[in-house]
C-alpha positions in Angstrom: 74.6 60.1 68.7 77.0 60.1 66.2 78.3 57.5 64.2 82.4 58.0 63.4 85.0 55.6 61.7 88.5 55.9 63.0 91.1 54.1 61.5 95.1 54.1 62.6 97.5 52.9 60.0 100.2 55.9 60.3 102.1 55.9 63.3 102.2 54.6 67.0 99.4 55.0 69.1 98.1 54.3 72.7 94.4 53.9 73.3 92.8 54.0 76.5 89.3 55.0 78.2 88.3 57.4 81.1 84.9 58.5 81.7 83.3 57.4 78.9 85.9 59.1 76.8 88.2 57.1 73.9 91.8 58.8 74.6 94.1 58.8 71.5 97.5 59.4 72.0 100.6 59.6 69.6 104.1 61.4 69.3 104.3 64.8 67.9 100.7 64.8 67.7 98.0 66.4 69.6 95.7 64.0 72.2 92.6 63.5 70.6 89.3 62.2 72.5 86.2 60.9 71.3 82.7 59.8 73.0 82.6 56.2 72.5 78.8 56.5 72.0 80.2 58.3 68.8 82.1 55.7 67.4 81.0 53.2 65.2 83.9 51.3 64.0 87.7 51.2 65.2 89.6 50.1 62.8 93.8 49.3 64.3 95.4 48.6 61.6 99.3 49.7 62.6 101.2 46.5 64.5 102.2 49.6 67.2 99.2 50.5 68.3 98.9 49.5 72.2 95.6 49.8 73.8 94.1 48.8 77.8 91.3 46.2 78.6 89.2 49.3 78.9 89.1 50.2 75.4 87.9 47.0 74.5 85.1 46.5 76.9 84.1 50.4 76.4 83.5 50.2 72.7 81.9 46.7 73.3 79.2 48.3 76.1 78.5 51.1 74.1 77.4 49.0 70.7 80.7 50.0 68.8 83.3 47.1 66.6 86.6 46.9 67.1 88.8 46.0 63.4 92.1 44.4 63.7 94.3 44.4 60.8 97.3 41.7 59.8 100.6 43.2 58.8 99.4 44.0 55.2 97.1 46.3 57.0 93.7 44.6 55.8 91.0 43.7 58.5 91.3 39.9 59.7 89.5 40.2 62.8 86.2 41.6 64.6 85.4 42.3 68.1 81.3 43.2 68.7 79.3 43.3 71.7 77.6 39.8 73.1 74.4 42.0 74.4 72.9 44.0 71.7 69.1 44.3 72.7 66.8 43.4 75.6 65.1 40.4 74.2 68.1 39.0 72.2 67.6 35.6 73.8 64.6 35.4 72.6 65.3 37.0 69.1 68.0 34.4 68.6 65.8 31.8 68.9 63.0 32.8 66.5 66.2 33.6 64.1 67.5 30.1 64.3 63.9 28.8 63.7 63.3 30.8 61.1 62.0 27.9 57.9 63.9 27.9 55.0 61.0 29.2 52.4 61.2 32.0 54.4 65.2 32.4 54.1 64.6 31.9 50.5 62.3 34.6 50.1 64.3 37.3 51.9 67.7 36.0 50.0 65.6 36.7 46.1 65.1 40.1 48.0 68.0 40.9 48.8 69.5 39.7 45.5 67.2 41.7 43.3 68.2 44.6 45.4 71.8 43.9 45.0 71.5 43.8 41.4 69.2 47.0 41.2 72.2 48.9 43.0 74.8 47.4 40.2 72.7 48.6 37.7 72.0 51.6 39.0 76.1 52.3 39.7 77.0 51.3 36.0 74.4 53.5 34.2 76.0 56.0 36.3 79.9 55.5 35.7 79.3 53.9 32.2 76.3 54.9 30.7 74.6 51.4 30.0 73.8 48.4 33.2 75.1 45.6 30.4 71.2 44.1 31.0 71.7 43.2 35.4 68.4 45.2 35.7 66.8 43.3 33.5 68.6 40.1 35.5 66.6 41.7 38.8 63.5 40.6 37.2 64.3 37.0 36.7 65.3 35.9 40.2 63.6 33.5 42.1 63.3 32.5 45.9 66.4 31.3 46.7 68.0 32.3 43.3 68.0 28.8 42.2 69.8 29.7 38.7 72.5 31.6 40.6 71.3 35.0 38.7 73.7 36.6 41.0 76.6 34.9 39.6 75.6 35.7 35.8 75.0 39.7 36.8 78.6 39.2 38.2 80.3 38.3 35.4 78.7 41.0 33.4 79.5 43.8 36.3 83.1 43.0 37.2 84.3 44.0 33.5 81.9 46.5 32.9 82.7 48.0 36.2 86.3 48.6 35.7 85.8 49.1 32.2 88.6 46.3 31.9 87.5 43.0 30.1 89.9 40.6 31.8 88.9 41.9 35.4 87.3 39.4 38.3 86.8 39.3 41.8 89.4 38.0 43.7 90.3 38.6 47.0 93.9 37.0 46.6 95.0 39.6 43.7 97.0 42.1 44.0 95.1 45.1 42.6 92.0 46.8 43.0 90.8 43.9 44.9 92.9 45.1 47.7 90.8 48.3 48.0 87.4 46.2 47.5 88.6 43.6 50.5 89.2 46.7 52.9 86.0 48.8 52.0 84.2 45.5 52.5 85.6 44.9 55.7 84.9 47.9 57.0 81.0 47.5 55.7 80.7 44.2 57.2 81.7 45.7 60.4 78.8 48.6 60.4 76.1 45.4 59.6 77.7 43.8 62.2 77.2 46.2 64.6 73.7 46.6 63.2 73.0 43.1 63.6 74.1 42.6 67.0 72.0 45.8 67.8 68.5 44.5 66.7 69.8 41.3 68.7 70.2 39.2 66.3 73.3 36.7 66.0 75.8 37.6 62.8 76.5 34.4 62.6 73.7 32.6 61.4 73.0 33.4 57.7 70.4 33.6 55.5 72.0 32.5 52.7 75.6 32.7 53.5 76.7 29.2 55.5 80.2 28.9 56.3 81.7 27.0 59.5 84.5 29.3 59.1 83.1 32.6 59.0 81.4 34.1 62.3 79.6 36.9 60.6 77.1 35.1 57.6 74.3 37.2 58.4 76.0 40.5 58.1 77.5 38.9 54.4 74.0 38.4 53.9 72.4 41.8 54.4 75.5 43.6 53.4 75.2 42.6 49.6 72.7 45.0 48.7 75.5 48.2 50.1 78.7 46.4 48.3 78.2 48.8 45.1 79.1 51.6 47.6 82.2 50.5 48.0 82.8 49.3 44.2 81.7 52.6 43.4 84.6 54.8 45.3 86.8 52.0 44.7 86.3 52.4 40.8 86.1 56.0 41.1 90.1 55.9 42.7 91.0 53.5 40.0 90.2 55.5 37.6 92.6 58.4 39.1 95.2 56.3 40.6 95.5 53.1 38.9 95.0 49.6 39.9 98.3 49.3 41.7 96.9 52.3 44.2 98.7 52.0 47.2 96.2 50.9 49.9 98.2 54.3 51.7 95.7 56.6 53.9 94.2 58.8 51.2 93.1 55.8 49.7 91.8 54.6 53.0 89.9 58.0 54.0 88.5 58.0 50.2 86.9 54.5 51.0 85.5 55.7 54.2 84.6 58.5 53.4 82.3 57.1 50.9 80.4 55.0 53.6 79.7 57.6 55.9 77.8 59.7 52.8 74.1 60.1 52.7 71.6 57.7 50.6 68.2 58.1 49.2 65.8 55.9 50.2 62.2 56.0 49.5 62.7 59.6 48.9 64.3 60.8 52.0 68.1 61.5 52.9 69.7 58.7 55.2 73.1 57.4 56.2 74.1 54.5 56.1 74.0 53.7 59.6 70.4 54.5 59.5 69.8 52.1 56.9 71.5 49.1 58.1 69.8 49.5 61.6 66.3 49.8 59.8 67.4 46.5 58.0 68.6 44.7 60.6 65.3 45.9 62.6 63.1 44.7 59.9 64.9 41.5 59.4 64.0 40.8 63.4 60.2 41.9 62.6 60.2 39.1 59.6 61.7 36.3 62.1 59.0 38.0 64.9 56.2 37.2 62.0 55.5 40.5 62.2 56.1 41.6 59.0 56.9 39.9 55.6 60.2 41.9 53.6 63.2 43.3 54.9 63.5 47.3 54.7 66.4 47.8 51.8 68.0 50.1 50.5 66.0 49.9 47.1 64.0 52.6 45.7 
């Protein structure tokens, strides 16, 4: 199996299924056809784009998430599959049972991992963390003292080598381009999630009556520098008012579906969100006692 992004933002399109087989069709353009075992993530983002009943329920049934986008072309809404694993009843149970010390110990996980990952991407593009490794070391279970928060205001700035820079999603300009490479990430844990049969929507951390995917905000924190990573990386050469255009798109993609180290061996990200979401099952199972990150 492979694991493919497709994303239509250009021009019309119809979609629809037959035998097994994801049929893309569009003017001037030659039909295109793709396993929908391959496909990980369909993102629609063009308002033209008509598609059957059948291309819903296919990607569904084979473990695949369907992105719709609004008419500014960023994702606003997620269609995953209700049946992701043989004993989900029965995961989803131990999940909502799960005591809060626990949820406390796997969120001062994940944080610390998050943070090594910052670090780890400024040294890189900057030369110099501005001390967030150093922050790793002081969170607690539950991050009581919001460590997070203070590593953020050091990142942000350091990470777009612009002083006045924050995060947020309302501006108009490179948070753009982080609000659709995050979208698209929360979509692969997702469809992680829902795969080790787990629900998305009940967090760890995350709690929000509003949003239908906390868990997968949850485990995706540790992967976000991923994203801020190419996104810098196209500020840098474009400029903060980068069109949010299909090259920039492709260059966003593209830098999720790379390959990672991890514990010393080569995996993509795919691999690593499943073996997250797996382990995350295993911890709820008392099986085991950490979640498998992505933090070597």
């Amino acid at each position: 199996m492979t694991n493919r992004i497709i994303e239509l933002s250009e021009g019309p399109a119809c979609l629809s299924v037959q035998n097994g087989l994801l049929t893309i069709e569009r003017e001037a353009v030659e039909q295109v056809t793709v396993p929908l075992v391959d496909l990980a993530v369909l993102v629609v983002a063009h308002p033209r784009v008509n598609f059957t009943h059948s291309v819903l329920s296919g990607i569904a049934m084979t473990g695949g998430a369907f992105v719709v986008c609004n008419d500014a072309r960023l994702p606003v809404g997620m269609l995953l599959p209700i049946e992701g694993h043989f004993v989900q009843a029965e995961r989803f149970g131990r999940q909502a049972q799960a005591s809060l010390p626990t949820r406390k110990r796997l969120w001062q996980q994940i944080v610390r991992a998050k943070l090594r990952a910052q670090s780890r991407l400024l040294e890189d593009l900057r030369g110099h963390d501005r001390g967030i490794a150093a922050l790793a070391g002081r969170v607690r279970s539950g991050d009581p003292k919001n460590v997070e928060a203070q590593a953020s205001r050091r990142y942000w700035p350091a990470l777009f080598a612009d002083p006045k820079f924050r995060r947020n999603r309302e501006a108009d300009d490179q948070n753009r381009l982080l609000n659709y490479g995050y979208a698209v990430l929360r979509a692969i844990v997702a469809r992680a999630i829902c795969a080790a049969g787990l629900h998305p929507s009940l967090g760890l951390h995350h709690h929000n009556r509003y949003d239908a995917f906390c868990l997968a905000e949850d485990l995706m924190e540790p992967l976000r520098p991923i994203v801020d990573g190419a996104v810098a990386r196209w500020v840098e050469a474009h400029g903060p008012s980068a069109p949010l255009d299909r090259d920039t798109k492709a260059a966003l993609i593209n830098a999720l579906l790379g390959r990672f180290a991890v514990e010393g061996e080569s995996r993509t990200l795919f691999e690593i969100v499943s073996r997250t979401a797996s382990s995350l099952a295993a911890v709820f199972a008392g099986e085991r006692k950490d979640l498998l990150l992505p933090d070597p």
